[in-house]
N, C-alpha and C positions, 0 to 999 in steps of 0.2 A: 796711722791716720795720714792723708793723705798733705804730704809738704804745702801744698797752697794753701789748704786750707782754715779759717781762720775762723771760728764760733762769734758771734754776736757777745759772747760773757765768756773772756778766755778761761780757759785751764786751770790758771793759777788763782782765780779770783775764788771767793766761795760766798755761795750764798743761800739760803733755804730753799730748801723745793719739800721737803716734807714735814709738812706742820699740821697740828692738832685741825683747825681751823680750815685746813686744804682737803685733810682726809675725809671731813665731816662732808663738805660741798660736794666732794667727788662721789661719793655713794649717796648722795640726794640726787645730784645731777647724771647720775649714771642710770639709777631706779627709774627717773624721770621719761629720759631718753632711749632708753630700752625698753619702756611699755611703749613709748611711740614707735618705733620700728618694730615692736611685736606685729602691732593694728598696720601699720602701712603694709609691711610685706605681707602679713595674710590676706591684706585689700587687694593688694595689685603685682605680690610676686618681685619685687624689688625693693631693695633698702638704700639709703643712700647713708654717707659716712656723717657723724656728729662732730669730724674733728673741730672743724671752726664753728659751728653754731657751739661746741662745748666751750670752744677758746673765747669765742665773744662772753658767753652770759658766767664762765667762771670771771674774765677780764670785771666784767660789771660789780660783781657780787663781792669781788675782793677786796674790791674799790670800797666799793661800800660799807664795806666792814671796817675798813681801815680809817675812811674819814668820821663814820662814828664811834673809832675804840683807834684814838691816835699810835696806841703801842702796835694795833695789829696790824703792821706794814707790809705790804706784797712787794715781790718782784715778778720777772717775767719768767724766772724758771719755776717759780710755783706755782706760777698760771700754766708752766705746760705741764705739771706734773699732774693738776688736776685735768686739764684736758685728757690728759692719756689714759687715767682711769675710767672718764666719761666714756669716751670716743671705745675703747676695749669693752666694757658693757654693752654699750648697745650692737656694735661688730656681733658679739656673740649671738645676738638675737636672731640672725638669720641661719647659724649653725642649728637651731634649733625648731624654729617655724616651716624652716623647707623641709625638714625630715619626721620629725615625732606628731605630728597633726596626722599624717597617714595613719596611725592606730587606729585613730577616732574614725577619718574615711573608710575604714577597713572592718571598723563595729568593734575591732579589738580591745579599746579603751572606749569609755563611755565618758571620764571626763578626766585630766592631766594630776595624777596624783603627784603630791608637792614633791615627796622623796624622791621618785625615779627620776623626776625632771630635773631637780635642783643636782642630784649626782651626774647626770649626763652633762647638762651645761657646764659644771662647775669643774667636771674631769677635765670634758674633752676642751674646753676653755685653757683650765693650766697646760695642758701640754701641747695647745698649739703654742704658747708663750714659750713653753720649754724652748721648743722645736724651732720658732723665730730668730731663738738667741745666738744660737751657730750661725746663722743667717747675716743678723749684720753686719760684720766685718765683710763676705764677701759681697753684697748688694750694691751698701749704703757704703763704705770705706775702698773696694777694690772695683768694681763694676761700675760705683756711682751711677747707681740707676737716676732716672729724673725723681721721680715719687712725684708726681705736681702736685697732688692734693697735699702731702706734707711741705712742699716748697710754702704753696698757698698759704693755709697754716701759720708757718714759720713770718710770714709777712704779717699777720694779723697780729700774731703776737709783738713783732716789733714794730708797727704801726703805733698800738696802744699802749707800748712802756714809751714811745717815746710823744707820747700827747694826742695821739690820732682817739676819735669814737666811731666804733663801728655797733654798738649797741642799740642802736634808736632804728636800723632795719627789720632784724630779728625781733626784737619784741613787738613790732607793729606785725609783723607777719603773724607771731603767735597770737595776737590779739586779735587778728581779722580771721584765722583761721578755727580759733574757736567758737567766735560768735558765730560766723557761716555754718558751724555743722549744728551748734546749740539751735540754732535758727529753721535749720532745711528739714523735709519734712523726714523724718526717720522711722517705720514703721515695723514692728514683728509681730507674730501671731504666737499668741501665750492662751492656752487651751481652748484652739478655738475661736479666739476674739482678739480684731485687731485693734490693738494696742500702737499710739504714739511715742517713741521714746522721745523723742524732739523736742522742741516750741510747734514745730510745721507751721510755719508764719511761710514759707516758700518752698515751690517744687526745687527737687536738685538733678532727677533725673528725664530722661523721657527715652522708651524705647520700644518697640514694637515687631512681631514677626509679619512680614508680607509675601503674599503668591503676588503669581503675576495678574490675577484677577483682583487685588487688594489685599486691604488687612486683613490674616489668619484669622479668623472669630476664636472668641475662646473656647464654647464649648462644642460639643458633636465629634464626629469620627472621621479618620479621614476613608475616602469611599474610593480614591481616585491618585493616579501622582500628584503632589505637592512640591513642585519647586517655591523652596522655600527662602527667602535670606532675610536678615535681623540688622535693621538698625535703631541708632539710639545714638546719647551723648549722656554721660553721667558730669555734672556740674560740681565740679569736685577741685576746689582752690590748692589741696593736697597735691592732686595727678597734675594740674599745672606748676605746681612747684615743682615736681618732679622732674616733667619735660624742661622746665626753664636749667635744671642742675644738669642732665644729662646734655643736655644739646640738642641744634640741630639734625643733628646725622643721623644719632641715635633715635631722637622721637618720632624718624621718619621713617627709620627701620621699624620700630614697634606697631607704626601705625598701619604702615604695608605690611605686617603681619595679622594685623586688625583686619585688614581691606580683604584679603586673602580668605580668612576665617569665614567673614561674615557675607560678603558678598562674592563670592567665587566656589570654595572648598562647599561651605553648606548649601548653595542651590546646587550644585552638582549631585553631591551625594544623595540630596532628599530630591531631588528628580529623578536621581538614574536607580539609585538606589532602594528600589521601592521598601517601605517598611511593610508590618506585618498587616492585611486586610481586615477592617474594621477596629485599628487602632483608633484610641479618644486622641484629642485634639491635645491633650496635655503628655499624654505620654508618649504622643508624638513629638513634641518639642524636647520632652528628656532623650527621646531616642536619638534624633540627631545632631543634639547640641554632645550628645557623649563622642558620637561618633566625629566630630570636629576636631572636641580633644585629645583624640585619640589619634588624629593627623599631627597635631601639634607637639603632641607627644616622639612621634616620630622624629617630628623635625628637630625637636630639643633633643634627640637623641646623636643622631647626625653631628649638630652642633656642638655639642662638647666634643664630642671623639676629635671634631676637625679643628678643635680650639687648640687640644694639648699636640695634636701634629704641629699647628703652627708655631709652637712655640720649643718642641721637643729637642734644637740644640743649644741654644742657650741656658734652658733646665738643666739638660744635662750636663752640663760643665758647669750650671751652678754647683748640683751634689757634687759632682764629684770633687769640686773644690772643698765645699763644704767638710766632704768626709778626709780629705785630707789633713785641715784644720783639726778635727776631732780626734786624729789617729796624733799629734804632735802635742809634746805637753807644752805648756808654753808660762814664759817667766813674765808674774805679774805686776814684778817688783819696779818695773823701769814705763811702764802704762800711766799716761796720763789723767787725771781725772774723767776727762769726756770720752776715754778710750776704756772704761772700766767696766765689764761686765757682771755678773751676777757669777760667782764663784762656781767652775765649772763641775767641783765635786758634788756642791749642792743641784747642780741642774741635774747630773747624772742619777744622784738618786733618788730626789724626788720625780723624773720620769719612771724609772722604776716601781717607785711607792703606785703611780698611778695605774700599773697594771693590776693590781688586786681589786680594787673597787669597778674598775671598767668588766675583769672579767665574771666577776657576782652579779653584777647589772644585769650582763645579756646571759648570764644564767638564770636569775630571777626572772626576768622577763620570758623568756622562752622556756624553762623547765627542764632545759637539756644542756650537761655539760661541756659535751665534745665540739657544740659549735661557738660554746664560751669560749672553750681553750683555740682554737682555730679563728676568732673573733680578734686575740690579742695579736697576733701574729698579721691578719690584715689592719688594724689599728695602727699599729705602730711602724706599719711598713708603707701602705698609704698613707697614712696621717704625715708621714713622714716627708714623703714624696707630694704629696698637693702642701704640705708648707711651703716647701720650697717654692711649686707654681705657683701658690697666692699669694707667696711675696715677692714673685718675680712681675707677674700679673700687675699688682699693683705699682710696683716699681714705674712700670710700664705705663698704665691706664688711669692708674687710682685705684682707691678700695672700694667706688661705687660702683667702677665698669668689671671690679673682678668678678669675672661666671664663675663664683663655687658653686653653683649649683649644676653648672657641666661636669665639673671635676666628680661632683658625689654622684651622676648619675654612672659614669664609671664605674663606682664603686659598689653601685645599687646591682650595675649589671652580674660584675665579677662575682660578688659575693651571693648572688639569689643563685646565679649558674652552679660554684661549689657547694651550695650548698642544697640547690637540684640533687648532684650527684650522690653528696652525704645522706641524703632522704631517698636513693633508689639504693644504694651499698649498704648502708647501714639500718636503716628503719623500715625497710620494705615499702616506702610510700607514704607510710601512716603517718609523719610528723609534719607536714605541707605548712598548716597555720603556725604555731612553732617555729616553722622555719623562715614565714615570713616576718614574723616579731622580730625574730634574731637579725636579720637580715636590715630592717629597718633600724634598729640597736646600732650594729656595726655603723650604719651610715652615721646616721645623727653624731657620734664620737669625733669619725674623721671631716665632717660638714663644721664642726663647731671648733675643728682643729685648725682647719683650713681659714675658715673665716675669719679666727683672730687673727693667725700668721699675715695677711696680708695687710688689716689694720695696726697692728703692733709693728709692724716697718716698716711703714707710715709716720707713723708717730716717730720711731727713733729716729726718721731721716730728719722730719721737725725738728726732735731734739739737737741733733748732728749740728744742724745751721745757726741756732742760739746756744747754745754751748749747755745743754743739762749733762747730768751724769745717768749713763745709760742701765746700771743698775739700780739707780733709782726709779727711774722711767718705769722698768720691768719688776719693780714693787708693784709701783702704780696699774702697772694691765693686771696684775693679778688681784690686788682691790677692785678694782672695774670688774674682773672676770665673776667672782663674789658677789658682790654688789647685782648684776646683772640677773645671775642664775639665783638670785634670791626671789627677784620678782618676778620674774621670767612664768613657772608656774601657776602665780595669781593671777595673772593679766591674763592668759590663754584659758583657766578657766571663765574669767567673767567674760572674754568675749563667747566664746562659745553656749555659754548661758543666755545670750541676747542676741547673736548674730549666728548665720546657719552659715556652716563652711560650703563652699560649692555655689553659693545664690550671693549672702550681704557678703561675706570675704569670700575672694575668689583660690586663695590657697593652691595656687597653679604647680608650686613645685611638690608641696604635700601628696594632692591627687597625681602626679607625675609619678613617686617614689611609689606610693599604692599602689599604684596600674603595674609599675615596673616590675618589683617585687612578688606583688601578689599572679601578675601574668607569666613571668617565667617560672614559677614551683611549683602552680594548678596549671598551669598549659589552657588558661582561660584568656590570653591575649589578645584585644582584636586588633592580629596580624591585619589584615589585607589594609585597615586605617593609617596603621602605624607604617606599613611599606609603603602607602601615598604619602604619610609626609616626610616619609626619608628622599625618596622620588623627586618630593620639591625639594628639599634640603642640597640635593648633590646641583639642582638645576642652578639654585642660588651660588653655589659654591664655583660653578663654572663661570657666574659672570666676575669671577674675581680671577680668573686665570685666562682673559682672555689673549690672544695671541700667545700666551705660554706653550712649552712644546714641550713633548717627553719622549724621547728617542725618537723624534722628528714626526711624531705628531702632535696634531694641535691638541693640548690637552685639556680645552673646554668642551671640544669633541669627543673625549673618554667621558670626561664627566656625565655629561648629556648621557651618553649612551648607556650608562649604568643605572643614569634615572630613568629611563625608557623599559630598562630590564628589571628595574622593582618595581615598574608601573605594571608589566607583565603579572610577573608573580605575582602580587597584590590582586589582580587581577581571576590568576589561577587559585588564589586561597579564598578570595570568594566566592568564586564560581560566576563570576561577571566580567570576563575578560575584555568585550567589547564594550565594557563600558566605560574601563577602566583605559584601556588604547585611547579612550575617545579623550577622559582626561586628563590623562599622561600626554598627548599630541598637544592640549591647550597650553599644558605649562611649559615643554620644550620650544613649539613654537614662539610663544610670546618671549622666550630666553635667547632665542637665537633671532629676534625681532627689536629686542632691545642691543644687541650687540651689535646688528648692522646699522643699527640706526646711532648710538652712542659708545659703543664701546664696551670696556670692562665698566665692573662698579666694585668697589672695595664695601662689599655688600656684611654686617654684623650678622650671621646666622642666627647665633642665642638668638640676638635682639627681635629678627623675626618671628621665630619660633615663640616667645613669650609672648607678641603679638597674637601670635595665631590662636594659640592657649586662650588666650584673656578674650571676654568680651569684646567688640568694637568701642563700646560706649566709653570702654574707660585707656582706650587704644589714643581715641581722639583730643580730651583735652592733654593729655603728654605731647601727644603730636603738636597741638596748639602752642606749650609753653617753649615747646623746642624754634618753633618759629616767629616766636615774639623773641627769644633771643635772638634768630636770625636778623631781624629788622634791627635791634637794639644795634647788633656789629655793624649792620651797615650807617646808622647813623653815626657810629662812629668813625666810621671809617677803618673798621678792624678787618677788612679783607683778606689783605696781605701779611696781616701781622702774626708773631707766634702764638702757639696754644697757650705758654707761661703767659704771653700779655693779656691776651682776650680773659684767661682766669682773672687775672689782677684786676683789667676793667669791669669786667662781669661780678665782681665782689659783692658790691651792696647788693647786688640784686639777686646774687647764689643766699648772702644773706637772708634776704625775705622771704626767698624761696622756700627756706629751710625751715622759718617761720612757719610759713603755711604748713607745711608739713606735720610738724609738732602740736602747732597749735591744732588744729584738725585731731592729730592722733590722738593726744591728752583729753579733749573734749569726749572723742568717740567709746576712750575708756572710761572716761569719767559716766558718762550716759548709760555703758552698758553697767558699770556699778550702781546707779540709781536702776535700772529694772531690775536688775535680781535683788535689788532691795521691797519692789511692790512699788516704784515711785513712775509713774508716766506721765509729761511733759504737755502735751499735745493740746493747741490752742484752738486751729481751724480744721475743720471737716474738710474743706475742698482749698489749698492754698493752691496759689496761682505758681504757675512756670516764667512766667516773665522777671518778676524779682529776682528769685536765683541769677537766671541770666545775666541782671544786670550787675549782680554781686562778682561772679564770677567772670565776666568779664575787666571790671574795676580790679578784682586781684590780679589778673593781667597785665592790665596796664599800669597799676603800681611796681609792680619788678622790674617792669623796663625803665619809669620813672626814679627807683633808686638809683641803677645803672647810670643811665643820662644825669642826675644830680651829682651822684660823685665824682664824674668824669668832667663837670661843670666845675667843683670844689677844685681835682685836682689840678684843673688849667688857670683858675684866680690866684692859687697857691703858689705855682711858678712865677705866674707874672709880678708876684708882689716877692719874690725871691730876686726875679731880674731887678 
């Protein structure tokens, strides 16, 4: 450990972190919080992390137990210890919603049987943990990455051992954010007849396709080109918690991936692109709205690739420090308590134990041995290698801004390619669907391995700054890992019982994984979509290198010109070459119009690409929340200041944010378990749009309001210190 460094609870003190009473909360609060990030990522394709909304409401709950059962006294390493099993449960949730939903999109599964799901999460959960534990010594102890979301964290917890309440955000957030969904109007069609799940006392959404002659009518054919584009706003207190946690930058990347999607990429294509003559007017909207995502696709494709370049020397020297560690036996006799890991004999073999179960899995699932045995082999060789990225990621970003789901499209690629080959060498062709089970199997493994590594070193850099003992901590992810993959399977089927993937949850990386998968081993990709939005992908990618040079050229001018040459081929794969010049020219132009006129832009690819993916409607209110944080910094005057500070000021208000989030979540599960019970809510036939609005507006302006209030508290507080 590192000489300066000094924990909040030294070394030598000792005190509980793993109590009857802590394990209990952690696996309620883990259950809880990982049905909520179940509903939000499949809403919108993003999770954001539990650490501090876990560390608030465990801080609350402790409390509470303690001042009615005077014996049950907390401290603040109990409170992290249940945090880290929260925060480790719901983490896992995205290992599992961006990969295993493709069955269901693919017809393969009809609906998530508990066993397969509970053994996926629950494998590929422990050995990302494993996998993390090599990791923090070099991260968290030699590299001293930042981790801000674990710094953050680490303040909340000692905030509230030492008198601070951060509880009274977060629960108002959960409270406002479940009445808004109980409330908005929520509708499915169950045989035929539309059913309310709701109250519908208020509209939440509004959205529409328009020509340039008006609104699309719904029904009739189309006779003629339709340049089409689709807007809308979805009213959603959830998406604005979301943009208010992300940021600025970020909401603004997602949004201009919205803007892109809906008003640019789709009137293009459904203009120039003619569909098939005497298409209906509905099967015309599915036809173009696939073909959107299938640009989007591309671009999320791009984007990862160019994620793990940007980060490919500092990974690298992460492993290989890593594997140098693991190659030296090391004496554990002279280790501090907060320097004490989980006994490396025992990590050693129970990663091992985990190969037998993972490789049954995608044997059962797929029916074919050879690409089980071939399946362990990228498991633990990827799984191994994006731990390390998505604890370095997060080091870096945090665990909300880490792209595992670039990492796993890598993996989606790699493994559908081998096992292309495995399916023309070994099976004559005939195992294609099999192969994309399998393929999909693999991912999900190393997605839920990935995911936790980046949240589990998080949490221990938390730990790191209060002084826990780090084997304890790494009990803890693995109760949270359990805990998570227990409910993990009931939550996914009851939404799906009530909400349809692809329309109510958008399920962006699921339908990604499908497409991916299923288009490289049937040769049914649509190529010519997918090289448009790789096209845009390098365009974006240049405005981040501009004036950069590569053996003395400008090397925004490579870029560009590689986007020009998959606008071509794209072009030539569909047999529309001058159509495709025609759109290729807008998006290079408008790239090299934004340069002369401003410069480079240190531009999120993902972040667009998920834009582009998703809706507009639900592009916008993120957009929204990212720029009511905007306003908030300038009222305070955070311009200048560091990202550590703007987190710290932005506290209450990430708080509430996180509120809405959950609260919404919980509601939206809660609701899809009353329909699949026969229970429908529904008050008014026609509720008005204007309420929402002004509901969702109001949660707006309450997140900027905690913000401004605490930064009020903490300047009375000084003065009365002076």
């Amino acid at each position: 450990m590192a000489a300066d460094h000094v924990p909040y609870v030294p070394a030598s003190r000792i005190l509980p972190e793993i109590t009857p009473k802590g394990v209990a909360l952690a696996i309620i609060l883990a259950m809880v919080l990982t049905a909520a990030n179940v509903y939000l990522g499949l809403y919108v394709g993003m999770t954001v992390s539990a650490s501090i909304p876990a560390a608030v409401l465990s801080m609350g709950m402790l409390r509470a137990i303690a001042a009615v059962l005077p014996r049950q006294e907390t401290n603040i390493l109990e409170n992290n210890w249940v945090q880290t099993a929260v925060s480790a449960g719901e983490s896992l949730a995205a290992g599992v919603i961006f990969t295993l939903p493709a069955l269901v999109v693919l017809g393969t599964w009809e609906d998530f049987a508990f066993f397969p799901v509970f053994i996926i999460a629950a494998v590929g959960g422990t050995i990302g943990v494993l996998f993390s534990i090599s990791l923090r010594r070099i991260f968290i102890i030699q590299e001293r990455l930042p981790y801000p979301e674990g710094v953050a964290c680490a303040e909340v917890l000692v905030a509230g051992e030492q008198g601070g309440t951060q509880v009274l955000p977060i629960i108002a957030g959960i409270g406002f954010g479940a009445i808004y969904k109980l409330g908005a109007a929520l509708e499915i069609v169950v045989d035929g007849v539309l059913r309310k799940v709701s109250l519908g006392l208020w509209r939440n959404n509004w959205h529409d396709y328009f020509t340039f002659q008006g609104r699309l009518p719904e029904f009739g054919t189309v006779t003629q080109s339709r340049t089409t584009f689709f807007f809308g706003i979805e009213l959603s207190p959830a998406l604005l918690g979301v943009g208010y946690i992300v940021g600025p930058m970020i909401g603004s990347f997602v949004f201009l991936g919205g803007f892109l999607g809906a008003l640019v990429v789709l009137p293009l294509t459904s203009g120039l692109l003619l569909p098939p003559e005497g298409m209906s007017i509905g099967d015309f909207i599915g036809f173009i709205e696939m073909r959107r995502r299938m640009v989007g696709v591309g671009t999320m494709l791009v984007g990862g690739l160019y994620t793990l370049v940007l980060m490919r020397g500092p990974v690298i020297k992460g492993i290989r420090d890593m594997l140098e560690k693991v190659n030296v036996s090391e004496d554990r006799s002279g280790l501090s308590r907060t320097d004490l890991d989980l006994d490396p004999q025992v990590v050693s073999r129970l990663s091992l134990a985990m190969a037998l179960p993972m490789a049954l899995m995608v044997w059962w699932m797929s029916g074919l041995i050879l690409p089980a045995l071939l399946a362990l082999l990228i498991i633990f060789s990827a799984g191994y290698l994006f731990a390390a990225i998505a604890g370095y990621m997060a080091g870096l970003l945090g665990s909300s801004n880490n792209p595992i789901s670039g990492v796993t499209i890598i993996v989606v690629i790699f493994t559908a390619s081998l096992f292309t080959l495995l399916n023309w060498l070994v099976y004559d062709g005939a195992r294609t669907q099999e192969l994309v089970v399998a393929t999909i199997g693999v991912a999900a493994f190393v997605c839920c391995a990935g995911a936790i590594s980046g949240d589990n070193l998080q949490d221990l850099k938390t730990g790191n700054i209060v002084g826990a003992t780090p084997w304890r901590q790494q009990i803890a992810q693995l109760v949270g890992v359990l805990a998570g993959a227990l409910v993990i399977p009931l939550v996914l089927n009851l939404l799906i019982s009530t909400y349809e993937l692809g329309k109510d949850l958008a399920a962006p990386q699921a339908f990604l994984m499908a497409a991916l998968a299923s288009g490289i081993l049937d040769g049914t990709m649509d190529w010519a979509m997918v090289l448009l939005g790789t096209g845009i992908a390098f365009c974006l990618i240049a405005l981040r290198h501009h004036r950069e040079k590569w053996r003395g050229l400008p090397l925004h001018l490579l870029f560009l010109a590689v986007a020009y040459g998959l606008f071509l081929v794209g072009g030539l794969v569909e047999g529309a070459l001058a159509e495709f010049v025609f759109m290729g020219s807008i998006f290079v132009a408008a790239t090299l119009a934004w340069m002369f006129e401003r410069g480079g832009l240190e531009i999120s690819v993902m972040a667009v690409a998920v834009g582009m993916y998703l809706p507009i409607i639900m592009s916008i209110p993120i957009f929204l929340g990212g720029m009511i944080r905007l306003v908030v910094n300038r009222r305070l005057g955070l311009g200048d200041a560091s990202e550590a500070e703007r987190d710290k000021a932005h506290s209450p208000g990430v708080l509430f944010a996180s509120g809405l989030i959950a609260g919404e979540a919980i509601m939206g599960v809660l609701l899809a378990f009353l329909a699949v019970s026969g229970v429908y809510l529904g008050l008014l036939n026609n509720p008005l749009f204007f309420p929402g609005l002004m509901l969702f507006a109001f949660a707006g302006f309450s997140a900027g309001w905690f913000t401004l209030r605490g930064a009020e508290e903490d300047v009375m507080e000084a003065e009365l210190v002076d």
